[in-house]
N, C-alpha and C positions, 0 to 999 in steps of 0.2 A: 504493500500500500504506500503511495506516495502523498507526500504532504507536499500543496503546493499553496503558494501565494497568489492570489490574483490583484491586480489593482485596476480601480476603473475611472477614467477622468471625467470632469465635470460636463463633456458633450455626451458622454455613453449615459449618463444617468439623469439627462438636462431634461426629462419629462416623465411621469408616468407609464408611459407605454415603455419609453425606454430603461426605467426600470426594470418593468417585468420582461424583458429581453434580458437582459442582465442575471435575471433569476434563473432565466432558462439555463446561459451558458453556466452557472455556477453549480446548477444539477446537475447539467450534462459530466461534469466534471465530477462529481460525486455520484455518478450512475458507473463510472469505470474504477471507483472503488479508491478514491483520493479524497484525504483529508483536504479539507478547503477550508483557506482563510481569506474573506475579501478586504479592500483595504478601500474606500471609495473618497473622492472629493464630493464638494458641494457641486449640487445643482447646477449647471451655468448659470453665470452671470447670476448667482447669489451672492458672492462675494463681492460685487460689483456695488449689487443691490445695497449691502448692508456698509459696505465704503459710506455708501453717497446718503444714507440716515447720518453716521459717526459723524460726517463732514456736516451735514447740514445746522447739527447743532453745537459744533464747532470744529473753528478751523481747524485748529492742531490735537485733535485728542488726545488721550493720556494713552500713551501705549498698550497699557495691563489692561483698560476698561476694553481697549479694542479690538484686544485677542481675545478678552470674555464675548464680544459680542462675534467676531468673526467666527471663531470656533464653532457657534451655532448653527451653520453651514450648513458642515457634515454632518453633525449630528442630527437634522433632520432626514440627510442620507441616509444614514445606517439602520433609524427605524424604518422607513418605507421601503429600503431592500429588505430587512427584514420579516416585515408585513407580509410581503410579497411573496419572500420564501415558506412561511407558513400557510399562504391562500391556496402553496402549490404542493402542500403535506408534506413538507420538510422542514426540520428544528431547524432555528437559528438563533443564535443570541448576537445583541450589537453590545460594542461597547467605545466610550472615547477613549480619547487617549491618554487619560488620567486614570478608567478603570482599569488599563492595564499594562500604570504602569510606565509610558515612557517619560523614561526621564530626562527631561533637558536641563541646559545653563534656562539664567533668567534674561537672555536677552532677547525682550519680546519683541516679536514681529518677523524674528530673526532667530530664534534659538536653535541649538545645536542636539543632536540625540548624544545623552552621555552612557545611558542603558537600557534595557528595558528586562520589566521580568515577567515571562512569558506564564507563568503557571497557570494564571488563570486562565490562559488560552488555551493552554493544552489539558486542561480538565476537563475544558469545553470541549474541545475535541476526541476527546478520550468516551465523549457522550454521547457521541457520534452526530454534536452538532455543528451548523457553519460557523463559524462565528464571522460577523463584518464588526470592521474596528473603519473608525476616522481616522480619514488622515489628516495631513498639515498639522497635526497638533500634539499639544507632548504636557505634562505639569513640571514646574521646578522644586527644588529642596524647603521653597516654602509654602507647598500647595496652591501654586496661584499657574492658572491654565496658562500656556506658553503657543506660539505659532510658528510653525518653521520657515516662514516667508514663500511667495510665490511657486505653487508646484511641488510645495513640501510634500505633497499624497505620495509622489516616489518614489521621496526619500523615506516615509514611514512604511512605505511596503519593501522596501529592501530591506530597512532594519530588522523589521519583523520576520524576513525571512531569514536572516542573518542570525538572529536573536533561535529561532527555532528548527535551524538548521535545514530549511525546507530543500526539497528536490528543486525544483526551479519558482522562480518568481518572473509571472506574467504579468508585462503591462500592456493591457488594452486602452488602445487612442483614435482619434479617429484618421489615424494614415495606417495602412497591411504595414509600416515596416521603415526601415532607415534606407536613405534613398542614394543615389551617387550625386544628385545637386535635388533642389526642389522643383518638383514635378511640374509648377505652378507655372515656371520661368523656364525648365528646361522637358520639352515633352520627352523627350529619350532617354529622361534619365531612368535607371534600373534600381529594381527592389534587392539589398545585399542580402545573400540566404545569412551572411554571417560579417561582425565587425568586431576588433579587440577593443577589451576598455579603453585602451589609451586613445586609440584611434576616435571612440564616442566620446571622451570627456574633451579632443580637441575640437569633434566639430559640436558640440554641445558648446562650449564656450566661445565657439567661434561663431555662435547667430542660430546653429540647427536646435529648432525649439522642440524636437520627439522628445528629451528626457531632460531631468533635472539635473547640472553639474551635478549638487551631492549625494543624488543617489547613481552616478553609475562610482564614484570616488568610493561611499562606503560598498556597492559590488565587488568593485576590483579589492577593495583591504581583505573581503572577508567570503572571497570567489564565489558569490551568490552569482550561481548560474542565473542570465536574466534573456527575457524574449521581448520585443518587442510587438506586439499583434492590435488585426482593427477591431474594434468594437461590433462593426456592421459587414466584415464581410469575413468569410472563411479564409484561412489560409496559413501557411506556416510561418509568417513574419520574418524576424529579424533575428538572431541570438546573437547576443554580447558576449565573450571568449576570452578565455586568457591567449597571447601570442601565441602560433604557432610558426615553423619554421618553414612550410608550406606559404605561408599567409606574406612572405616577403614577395613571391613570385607575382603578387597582384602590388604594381607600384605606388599609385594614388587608390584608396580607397572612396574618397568622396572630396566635392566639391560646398564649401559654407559661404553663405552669405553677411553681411550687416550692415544694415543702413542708418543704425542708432549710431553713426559717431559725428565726432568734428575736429574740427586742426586749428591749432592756433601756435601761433608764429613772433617770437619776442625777438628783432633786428638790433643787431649794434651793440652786445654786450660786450663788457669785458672778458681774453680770453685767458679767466684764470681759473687755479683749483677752489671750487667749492660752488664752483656759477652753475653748476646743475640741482646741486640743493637749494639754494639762492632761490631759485626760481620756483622748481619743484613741492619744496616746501610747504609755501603756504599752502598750496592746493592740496597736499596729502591733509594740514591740519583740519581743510576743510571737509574732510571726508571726502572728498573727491578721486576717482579711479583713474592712474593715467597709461594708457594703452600704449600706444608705437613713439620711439625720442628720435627723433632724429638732431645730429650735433654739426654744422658746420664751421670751420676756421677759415678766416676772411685772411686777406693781407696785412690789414692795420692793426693785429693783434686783436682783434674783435669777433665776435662767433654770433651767427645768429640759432637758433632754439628751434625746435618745433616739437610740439609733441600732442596726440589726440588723446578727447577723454568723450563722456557719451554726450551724445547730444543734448540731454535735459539737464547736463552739466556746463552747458557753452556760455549761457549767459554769467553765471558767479562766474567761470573760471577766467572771463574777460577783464570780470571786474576785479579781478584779484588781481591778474597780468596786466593793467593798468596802476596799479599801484605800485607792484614788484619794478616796472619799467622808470616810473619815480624817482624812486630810490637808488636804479641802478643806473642812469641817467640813458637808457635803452634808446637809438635813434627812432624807433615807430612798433608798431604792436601790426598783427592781422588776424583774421580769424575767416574759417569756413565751412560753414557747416551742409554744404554740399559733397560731401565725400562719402563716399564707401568702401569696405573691408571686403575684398575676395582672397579666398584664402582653398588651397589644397593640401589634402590630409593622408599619408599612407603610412603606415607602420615600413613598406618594400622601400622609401626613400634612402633607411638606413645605408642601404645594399645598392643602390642605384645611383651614379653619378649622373650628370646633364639634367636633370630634375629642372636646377633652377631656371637655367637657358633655354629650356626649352618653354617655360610658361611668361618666360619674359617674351620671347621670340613671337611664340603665339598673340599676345597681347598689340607686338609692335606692330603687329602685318595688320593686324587691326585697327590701326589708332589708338591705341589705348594708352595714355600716358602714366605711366607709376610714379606717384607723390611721395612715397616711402616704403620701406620692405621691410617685414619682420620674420626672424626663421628659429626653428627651432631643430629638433633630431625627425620629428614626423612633417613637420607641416611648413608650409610657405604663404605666410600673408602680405597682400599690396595694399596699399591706399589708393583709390582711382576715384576721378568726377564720379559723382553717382548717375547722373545720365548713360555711363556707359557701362553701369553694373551685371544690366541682366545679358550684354552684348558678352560680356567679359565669363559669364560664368557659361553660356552656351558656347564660346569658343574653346574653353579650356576644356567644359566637357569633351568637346568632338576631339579636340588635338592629343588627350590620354586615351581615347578610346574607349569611353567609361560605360559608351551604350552596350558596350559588346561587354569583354573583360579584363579591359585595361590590358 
């Protein structure tokens, strides 16, 4: 008998009927004689919903009141999957995620999983019921309800599975699987039968929205085998892998996008040591993320800066690089928040020279001018006009061959 995790996102359970869909497949799965645990978000666009009450009666709510309210969610999930598995004579028990048990830090909106103790669940299970647990949510050391920030359902179904050592943990979404670019912008792109964590956690951070950074991070720590599958149609998805030595022979795995950034550009500084904290600084104190540096040295001993952070961070970070420029007697500032991030991912880079030239090459036959490059041992990312994003990501597909098999 196999104990599996399912998790299901806030589109697969965003109505009624699709609920009781969801009941089906979670019988189906316990008619082949598997322990089931499901793990569900809120509703769509209830968290949305209950944002825009917190906002409405005030601006900046208190953190803790508004993971007690956001948490509500799911928790209305869990009983109406549950409901549903009972209308269809099967036990289930729901519980959140305080009944059983995870434990996070206290930083709300944000918190981290530091344990969980499964007993309760596997009593549950030992009962031969389903149990649904919420996700996004956890309690801390001082009993006060916690939220693991956007997409946390993920990362409590990998825990969970992690935590109970299950056979695989399923996550159903409304895409069959991980793609070699987005299907949206690229029609030829192809469904991977298979991808290594690493290879996910870079196109995950690099714009690909199928999974949560830290639930494929806690997968790979603790090799919870994971699948990625649709909510609405059959098929065998996607599995996430630890490397194989096979898995070099495919050189680019996939194609990521992002159009959440911006560039800003500080001229004329002095070129000496410590002008990149100088600068950088404030922006870290402001909690602000800063992605790609680029560092130039001038003739006159003077260097000018560039480095991008997200878009909804462009306005503070002008206004902070406006004052930094002040002080350093900077000849001019700019900024741009027309830019975008394409970026290719393969674990076979390792093993493969001409990588780089080659996606440079392809770019240039196209017009496509590269603002800045970031690299790492898998992956290669550019800064390009955003105008010429979805040109840039359908050329690269065709030029690795990604509709076929790379």
């Amino acid at each position: 008998m196999a104990l599996i995790v399912q998790k299901f996102g806030g589109t697969s359970v965003g109505s009624i009927e699709r609920i009781r869909n969801v009941a089906d497949k979670v019988i189906a799965s316990k008619q082949q004689g598997h322990q089931v645990v499901v793990v569900v978000s809120a509703m769509s666009g209830e968290t949305d919903r209950l944002l825009g009450l917190a906002h409405a009666i005030s601006p900046n709510p208190d953190k803790r009141e508004l993971d007690v309210l956001l948490s509500t969610g799911e928790q209305v999930t869990i009983a109406l999957l549950s409901l549903a598995l009972y209308e269809k004579n099967h036990s289930a028990i729901s519980f959140t995620g305080g009944q059983v048990h995870i434990r996070t830090d206290s930083a709300h909106s944000k918190a981290r999983i530091l344990e969980i103790e499964a007993t309760r669940v596997r009593h549950a299970l030992e009962a031969g019921k389903v149990v649904v647990i919420a996700g996004f949510q956890g309690i801390d050391d001082g009993g006060n309800i916690t939220t693991l920030g956007r997409g946390g359902s993920d990362t409590t179904a990998v825990a969970m599975a992690a935590a109970l050592h299950a056979d695989e943990c399923l996550i159903y979404t409304d895409v069959d699987g991980v793609y070699t670019a987005d299907p949206r912008i690229e029609p030829n792109a192809r469904r991977l039968d298979r991808i290594t964590y690493e290879e996910m956690l870079e196109l995950a951070s690099l714009g690909s929205k199928v999974l949560q950074i830290r639930s494929v991070e806690f997968a790979r720590k603790y090799h919870v085998p994971l699948r990625v599958l649709s909510s609405f149609a059959e098929g065998p998805g996607t599995k996430i892998v630890d490397e194989e030595e096979s898995m070099e022979d495919v050189v680019i795995a996939g194609i990521a996008h992002n159009r959440d950034e911006a560039k800003l550009t500080i001229m004329g500084v002095p070129d000496k040591p410590g002008i990149a904290y100088k600068i950088l600084g404030p922006i870290a104190d402001a909690n602000i993320e800063v992605d790609m540096i680029v560092q130039n040295v001038g003739v006159d001993n003077t260097t000018d800066f560039t480095f991008t952070v997200h878009r909804n961070d462009f306005a503070k970070s002008m206004e902070i690089l406006k004052q930094t420029s002040k002080v350093m007697g900077a000849r001019e500032i700019s900024g741009d928040k027309k830019i975008a991030k394409l970026s290719i991912v393969g674990v076979g880079m390792r093993s493969h020279a001409g990588i780089a030239s080659k996606m440079f090459g392809a770019l240039a036959a196209e017009g496509i001018n590269i603002q800045m490059i970031s690299t790492s041992e898998i992956k290669i990312s550019v800064m390009i006009d955003e105008k010429y994003l979805e040109l840039g990501v359908r050329t690269l597909h065709s030029a690795f061959n990604l509709e076929t098999n790379g």
